[in-house]
C-alpha positions in Angstrom: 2.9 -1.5 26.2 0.2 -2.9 28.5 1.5 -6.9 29.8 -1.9 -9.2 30.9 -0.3 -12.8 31.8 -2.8 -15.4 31.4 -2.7 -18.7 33.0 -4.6 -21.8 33.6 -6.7 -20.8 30.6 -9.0 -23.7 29.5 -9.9 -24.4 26.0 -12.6 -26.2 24.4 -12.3 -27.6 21.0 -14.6 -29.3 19.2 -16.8 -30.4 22.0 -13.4 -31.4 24.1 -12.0 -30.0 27.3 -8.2 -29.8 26.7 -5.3 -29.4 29.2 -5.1 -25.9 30.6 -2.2 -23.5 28.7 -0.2 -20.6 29.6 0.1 -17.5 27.5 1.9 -14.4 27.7 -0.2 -11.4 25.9 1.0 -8.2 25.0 -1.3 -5.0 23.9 0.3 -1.9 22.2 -1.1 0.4 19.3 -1.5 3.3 17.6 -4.4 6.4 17.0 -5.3 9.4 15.3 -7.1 12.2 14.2 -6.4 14.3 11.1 -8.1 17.1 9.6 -6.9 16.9 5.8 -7.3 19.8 3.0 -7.2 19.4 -0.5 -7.5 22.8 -3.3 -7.9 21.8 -7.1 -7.9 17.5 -6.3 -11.1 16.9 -8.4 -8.9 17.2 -11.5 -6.8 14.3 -11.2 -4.5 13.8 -13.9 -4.9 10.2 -15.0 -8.6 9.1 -13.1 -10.1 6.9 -16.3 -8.8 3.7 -17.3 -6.9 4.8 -20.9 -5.1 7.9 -19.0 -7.4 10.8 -20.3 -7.9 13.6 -18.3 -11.4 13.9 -16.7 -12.8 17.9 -17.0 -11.8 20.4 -14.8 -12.9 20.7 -11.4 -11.4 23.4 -8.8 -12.2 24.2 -5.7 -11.3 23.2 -1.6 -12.6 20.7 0.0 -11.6 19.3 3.8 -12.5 16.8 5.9 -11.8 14.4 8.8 -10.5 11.3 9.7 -9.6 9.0 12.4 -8.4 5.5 13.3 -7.6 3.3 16.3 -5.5 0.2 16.1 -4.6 -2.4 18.9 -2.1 -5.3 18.5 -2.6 -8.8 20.1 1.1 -10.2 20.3 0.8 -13.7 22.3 3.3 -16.2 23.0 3.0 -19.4 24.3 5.9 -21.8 26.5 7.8 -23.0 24.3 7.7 -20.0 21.8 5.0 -20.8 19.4 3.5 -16.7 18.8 0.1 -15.4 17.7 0.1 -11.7 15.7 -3.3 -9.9 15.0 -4.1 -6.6 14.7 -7.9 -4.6 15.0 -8.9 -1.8 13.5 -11.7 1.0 14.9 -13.7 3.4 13.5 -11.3 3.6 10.2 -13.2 6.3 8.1 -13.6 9.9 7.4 -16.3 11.7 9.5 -19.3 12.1 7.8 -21.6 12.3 10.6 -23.7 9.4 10.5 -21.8 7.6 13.1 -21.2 3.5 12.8 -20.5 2.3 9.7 -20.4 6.0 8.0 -18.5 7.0 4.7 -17.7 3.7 2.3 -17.6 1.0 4.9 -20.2 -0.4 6.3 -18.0 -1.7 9.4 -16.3 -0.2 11.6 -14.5 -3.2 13.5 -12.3 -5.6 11.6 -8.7 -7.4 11.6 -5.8 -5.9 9.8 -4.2 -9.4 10.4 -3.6 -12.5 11.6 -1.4 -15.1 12.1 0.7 -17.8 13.8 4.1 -18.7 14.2 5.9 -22.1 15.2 9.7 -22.0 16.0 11.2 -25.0 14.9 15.4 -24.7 15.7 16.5 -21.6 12.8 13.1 -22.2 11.0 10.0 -20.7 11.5 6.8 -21.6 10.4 4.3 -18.5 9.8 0.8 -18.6 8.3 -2.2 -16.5 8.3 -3.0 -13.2 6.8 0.5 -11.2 7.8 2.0 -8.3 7.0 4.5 -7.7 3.9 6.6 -5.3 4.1 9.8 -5.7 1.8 10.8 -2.4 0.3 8.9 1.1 0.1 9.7 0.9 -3.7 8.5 -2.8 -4.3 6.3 -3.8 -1.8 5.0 -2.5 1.5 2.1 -2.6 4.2 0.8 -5.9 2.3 -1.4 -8.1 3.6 -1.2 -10.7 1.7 -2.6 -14.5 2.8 0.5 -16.8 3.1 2.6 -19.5 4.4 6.2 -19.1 5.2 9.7 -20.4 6.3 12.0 -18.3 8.3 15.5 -19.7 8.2 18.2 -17.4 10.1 21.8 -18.4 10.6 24.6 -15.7 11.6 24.2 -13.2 9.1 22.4 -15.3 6.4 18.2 -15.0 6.1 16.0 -17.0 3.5 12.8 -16.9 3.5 10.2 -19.4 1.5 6.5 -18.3 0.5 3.1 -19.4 -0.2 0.6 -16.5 -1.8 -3.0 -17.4 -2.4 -4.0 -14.4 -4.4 -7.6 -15.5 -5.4 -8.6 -18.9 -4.7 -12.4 -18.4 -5.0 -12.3 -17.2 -8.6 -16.0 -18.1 -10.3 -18.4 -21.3 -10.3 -16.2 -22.4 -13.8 -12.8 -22.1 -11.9 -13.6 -23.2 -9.0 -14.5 -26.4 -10.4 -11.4 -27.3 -11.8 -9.2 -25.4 -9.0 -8.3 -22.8 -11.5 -6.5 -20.7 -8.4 -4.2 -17.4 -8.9 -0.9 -18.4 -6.4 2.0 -16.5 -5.8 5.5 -18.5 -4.8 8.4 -16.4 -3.8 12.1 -16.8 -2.2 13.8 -13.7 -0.3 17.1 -13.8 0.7 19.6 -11.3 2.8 22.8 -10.7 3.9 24.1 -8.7 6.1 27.6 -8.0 4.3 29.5 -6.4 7.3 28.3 -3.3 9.8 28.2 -1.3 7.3 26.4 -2.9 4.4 23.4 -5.2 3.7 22.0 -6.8 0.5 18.2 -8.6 0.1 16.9 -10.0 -2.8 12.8 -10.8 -3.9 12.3 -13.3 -6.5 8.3 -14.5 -6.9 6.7 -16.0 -9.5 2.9 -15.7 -9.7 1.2 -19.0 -11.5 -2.2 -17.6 -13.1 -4.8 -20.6 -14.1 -7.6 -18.7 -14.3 -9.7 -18.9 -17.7 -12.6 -16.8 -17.2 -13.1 -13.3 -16.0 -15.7 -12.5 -13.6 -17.4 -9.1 -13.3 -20.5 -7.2 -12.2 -23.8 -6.8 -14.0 -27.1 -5.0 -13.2 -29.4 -5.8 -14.9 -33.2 -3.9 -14.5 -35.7 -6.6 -13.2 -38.9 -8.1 -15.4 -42.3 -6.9 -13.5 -45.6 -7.7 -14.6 -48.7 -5.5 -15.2 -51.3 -7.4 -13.9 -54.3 -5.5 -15.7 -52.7 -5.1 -19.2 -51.2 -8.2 -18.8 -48.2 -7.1 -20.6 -44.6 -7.5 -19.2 -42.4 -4.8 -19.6 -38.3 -3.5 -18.2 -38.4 -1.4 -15.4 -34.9 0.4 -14.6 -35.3 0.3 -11.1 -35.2 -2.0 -9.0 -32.6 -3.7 -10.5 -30.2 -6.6 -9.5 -26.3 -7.8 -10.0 -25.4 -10.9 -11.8 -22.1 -12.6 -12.0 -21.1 -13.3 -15.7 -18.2 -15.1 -17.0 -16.4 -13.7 -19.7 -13.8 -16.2 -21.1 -10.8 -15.3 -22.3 -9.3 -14.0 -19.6 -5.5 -12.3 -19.6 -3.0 -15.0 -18.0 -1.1 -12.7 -15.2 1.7 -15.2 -15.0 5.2 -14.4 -14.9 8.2 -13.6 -12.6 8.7 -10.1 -10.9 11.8 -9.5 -8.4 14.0 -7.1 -6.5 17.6 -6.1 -5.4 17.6 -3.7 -2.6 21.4 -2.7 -0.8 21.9 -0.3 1.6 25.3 1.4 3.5 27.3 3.7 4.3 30.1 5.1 2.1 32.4 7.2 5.0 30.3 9.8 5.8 27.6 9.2 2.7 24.0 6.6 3.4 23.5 5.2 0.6 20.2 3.3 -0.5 19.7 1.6 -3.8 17.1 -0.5 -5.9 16.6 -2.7 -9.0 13.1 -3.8 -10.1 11.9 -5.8 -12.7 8.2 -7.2 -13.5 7.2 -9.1 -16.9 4.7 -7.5 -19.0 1.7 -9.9 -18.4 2.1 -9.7 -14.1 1.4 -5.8 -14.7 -0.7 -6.2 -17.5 1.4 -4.2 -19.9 3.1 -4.9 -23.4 6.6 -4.5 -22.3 8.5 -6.0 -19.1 8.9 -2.8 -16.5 11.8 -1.7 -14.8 12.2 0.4 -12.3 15.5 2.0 -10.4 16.5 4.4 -8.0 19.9 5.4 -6.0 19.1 7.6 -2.8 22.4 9.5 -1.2 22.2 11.8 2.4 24.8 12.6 5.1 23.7 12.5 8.9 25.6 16.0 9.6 23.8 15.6 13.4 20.8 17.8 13.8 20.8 18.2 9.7 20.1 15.4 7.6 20.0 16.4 3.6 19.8 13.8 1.4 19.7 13.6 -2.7 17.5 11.2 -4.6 17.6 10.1 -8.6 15.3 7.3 -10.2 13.1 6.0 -13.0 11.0 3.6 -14.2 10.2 2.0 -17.6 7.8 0.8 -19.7 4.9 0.8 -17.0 6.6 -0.1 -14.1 4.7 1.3 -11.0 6.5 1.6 -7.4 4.4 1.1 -4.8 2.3 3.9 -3.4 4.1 3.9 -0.2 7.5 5.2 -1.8 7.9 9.3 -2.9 8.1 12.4 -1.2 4.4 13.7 -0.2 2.8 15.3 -3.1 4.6 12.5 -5.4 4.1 9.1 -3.8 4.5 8.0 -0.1 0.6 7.2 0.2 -0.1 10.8 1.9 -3.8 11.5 2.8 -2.8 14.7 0.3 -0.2 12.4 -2.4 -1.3 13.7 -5.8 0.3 10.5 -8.1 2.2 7.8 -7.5 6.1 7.6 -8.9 5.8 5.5 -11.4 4.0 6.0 -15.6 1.4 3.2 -16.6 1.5 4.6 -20.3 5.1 4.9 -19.9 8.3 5.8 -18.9 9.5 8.7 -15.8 12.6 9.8 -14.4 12.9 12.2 -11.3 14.8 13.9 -9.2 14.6 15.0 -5.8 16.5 16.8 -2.7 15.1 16.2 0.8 16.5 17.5 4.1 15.3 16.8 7.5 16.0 19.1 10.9 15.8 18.2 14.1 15.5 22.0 16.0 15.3 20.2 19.7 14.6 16.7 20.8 10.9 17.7 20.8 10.5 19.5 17.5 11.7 18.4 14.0 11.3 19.7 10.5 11.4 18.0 7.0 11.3 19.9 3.3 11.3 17.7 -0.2 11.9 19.4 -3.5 11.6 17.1 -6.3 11.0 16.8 -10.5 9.2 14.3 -12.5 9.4 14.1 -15.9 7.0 11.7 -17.8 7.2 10.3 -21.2 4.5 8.7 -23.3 3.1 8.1 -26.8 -0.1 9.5 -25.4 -0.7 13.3 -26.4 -3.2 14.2 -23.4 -1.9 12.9 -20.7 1.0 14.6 -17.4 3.9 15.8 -18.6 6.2 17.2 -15.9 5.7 18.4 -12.7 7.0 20.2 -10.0 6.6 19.4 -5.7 7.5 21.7 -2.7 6.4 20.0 0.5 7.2 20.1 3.7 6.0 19.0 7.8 6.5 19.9 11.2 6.2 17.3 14.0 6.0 18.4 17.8 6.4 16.2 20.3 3.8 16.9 22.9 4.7 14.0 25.4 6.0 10.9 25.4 4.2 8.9 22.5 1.9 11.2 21.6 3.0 14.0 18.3 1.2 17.0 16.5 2.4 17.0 12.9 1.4 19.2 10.0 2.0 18.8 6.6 1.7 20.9 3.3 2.5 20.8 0.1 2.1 21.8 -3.3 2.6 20.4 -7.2 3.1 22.2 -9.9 1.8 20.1 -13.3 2.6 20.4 -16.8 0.2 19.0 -19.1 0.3 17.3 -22.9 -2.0 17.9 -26.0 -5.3 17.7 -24.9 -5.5 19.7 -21.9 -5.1 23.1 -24.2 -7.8 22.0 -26.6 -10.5 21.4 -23.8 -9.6 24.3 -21.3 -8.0 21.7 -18.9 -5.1 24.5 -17.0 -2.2 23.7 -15.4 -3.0 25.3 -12.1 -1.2 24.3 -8.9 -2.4 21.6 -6.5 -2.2 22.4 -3.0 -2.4 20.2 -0.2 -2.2 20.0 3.8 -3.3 17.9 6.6 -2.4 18.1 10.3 -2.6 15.0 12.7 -2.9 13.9 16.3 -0.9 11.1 16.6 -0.7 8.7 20.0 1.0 5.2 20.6 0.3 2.9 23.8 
């Protein structure tokens, strides 16, 4: 971590010379470069917005990618803090240099924010990071307002979520915002357990949905004097569609983790109402993870589900089966549904420098719908070398095996194997 102390800085404010301040600013980060590999991805298994299966598509296809991120951590006397975060050159290489790929920049923040001690409270706002569970809610970045309280082993926190205050020109009008207000509390029970708890409720008072047209554009032939539709060029309009589906409702979490003798333990309870996910039922979603540190062997054994439509987040899984993998295949979770799986993970450290991890897990799905995944299988595993200090070579491959409903007989749709891989430079400063 690179230290730059700055003092006697001057700042002008609205046309004012204020008192000179000192600052204390810290720089650290994080890079890399990846090369990733995908064989059969084209045919994803649920791509269109019912579920359906798209055609099939195999084949390999590669590419690259890299990213560069610096943090800005400053504090000021008296401990008042700034956090932001900047982001370079976050694409995959397609050789047309700034702005390539789907972005058309290549500089931006991650986050922002500020923090105010005031005695056990702090006061935080800005666009922050969220990061409360891998299987409820993780690498957010939502835009909030909080209080920090802390006292011995007791943590509450208070929060503020503007979702989407600038809806459309009819909302907007009457303030018509989407919010999100939440309460976390934890406890740290004694050294060997803790307990935390999410409860949010998300206050919806939009009336009209906004979306996307093109329309062609009206030209005019001067020497027939007739007007006729051309399809290109075209433009987008904004149109209001009333009616829209209230997203109210609560969603919440208990998370615990331990140690039972020998025996981790990690264990969750979620719980969303129907409307908040935009399903018919309320979802539910549960797992229990076990593993023994055994010193350079770690296994571990993980059982879960989720119900009626209940998605984890895309950060929580194994590598072919959620954890947000440049190679992940599906998330754990069933839109249409419900899913239970299984899975057995082990991780070995062969030296200080080199470590290995393997996953083997089942998913099972269960829907209505006749065309949609079934089952399926993973086998993944990575390598990470430690090349110096901060700076690690890891590869990773994996590979899921699908079983497919109904439909994918009657249109030739198979159930070949996915295969992934990806191997990365990683460095941290």
């Amino acid at each position: 971590m690179k230290k730059v102390l700055v003092t006697g800085a001057a700042l002008l404010i609205a046309g004012s010379m204020v008192s000179a301040a000192s600052a204390e600013v810290n720089l650290s980060g994080d890079a890399r470069v990846r090369y990733v590999g995908t064989s059969d991805y084209q045919r994803m298994f649920t791509p269109n917005a019912d579920g359906t299966f798209n055609e099939e598509t195999n084949g390999y296809a590669d590419r690259f990618d890299s990213r560069i991120r610096v943090k800005f951590d400053a504090k000021a006397n008296g401990g008042a803090f700034m956090k932001a975060r900047l982001r370079f050159d976050d694409f995959t290489w397609d050789g047309q240099g700034w702005g390539a790929h789907n972005d058309t920049k290549n500089v931006w923040t991650d986050y922002a924010y500020i923090g105010v001690p005031m005695g056990p409270v702090t006061f935080t706002g800005g666009r922050m990071t969220a990061d409360f569970s891998k299987f409820f809610s993780w690498d957010g970045r939502p835009t909030r307002v909080k209080l920090d309280y802390k006292s011995g082993n007791l943590r509450f926190i208070g929060l503020i979520d503007v979702i989407d205050e600038n809806v459309n020109v009819v909302d907007d009008w009457n303030d018509n915002d989407f919010m999100g207000y939440g309460l976390i509390g934890s406890v740290k029970v004694n050294d060997d357990w803790s307990v935390k708890a999410y409860a949010r409720y998300v206050d919806d008072q939009r009336e009209n949905d906004s979306v996307a047209v093109t329309v062609p554009v009206v030209t005019t032939q001067s020497e027939a004097g007739q007007t006729e539709f051309s399809s290109t060029p075209s433009v987008t309009l904004e149109e209001l569609r009333p009616g829209h589906n209230d997203r109210s409702g609560f969603l919440g979490t208990i998370h615990a983790a331990g140690k039972a003798g020998p025996v981790g333990l990690v264990g969750e309870f979620s719980y969303k109402e129907a409307d908040v996910q935009g399903t018919e039922d309320d979802g539910k979603g549960a797992y229990v993870y076990a593993y023994m540190d055994m010193g350079a062997f770690t296994p571990g054994f993980m059982i879960g589900g989720t119900w009626d439509g209940f998605m984890a987040d895309d950060d929580f899984g194994f590598i072919m089966i959620g954890a947000a993998e440049p190679i992940t295949v599906v998330d754990v979770g069933n839109k249409f549904g419900d899913l239970w799986w299984a899975g057995f993970t082990a991780n070995y450290a062969v030296s200080d420098q080199f470590k290995l991890a393997g996953n083997l897990a089942y998913a099972d799905y269960d829907t209505e719908a006749a065309d949609r995944l079934a089952s399926a299988w993973e086998i993944s595993g990575s390598a990470t070398y430690t090349i110096s200090e901060n700076a690690d070579l890891t590869y990773k491959l994996g590979a899921l095996i699908p079983s497919l409903d109904g439909r994918a007989n009657a249109v030739g749709i198979t159930d070949d194997t996915y295969f992934g891989q990806y191997l990365r430079m990683a460095i941290k400063f």
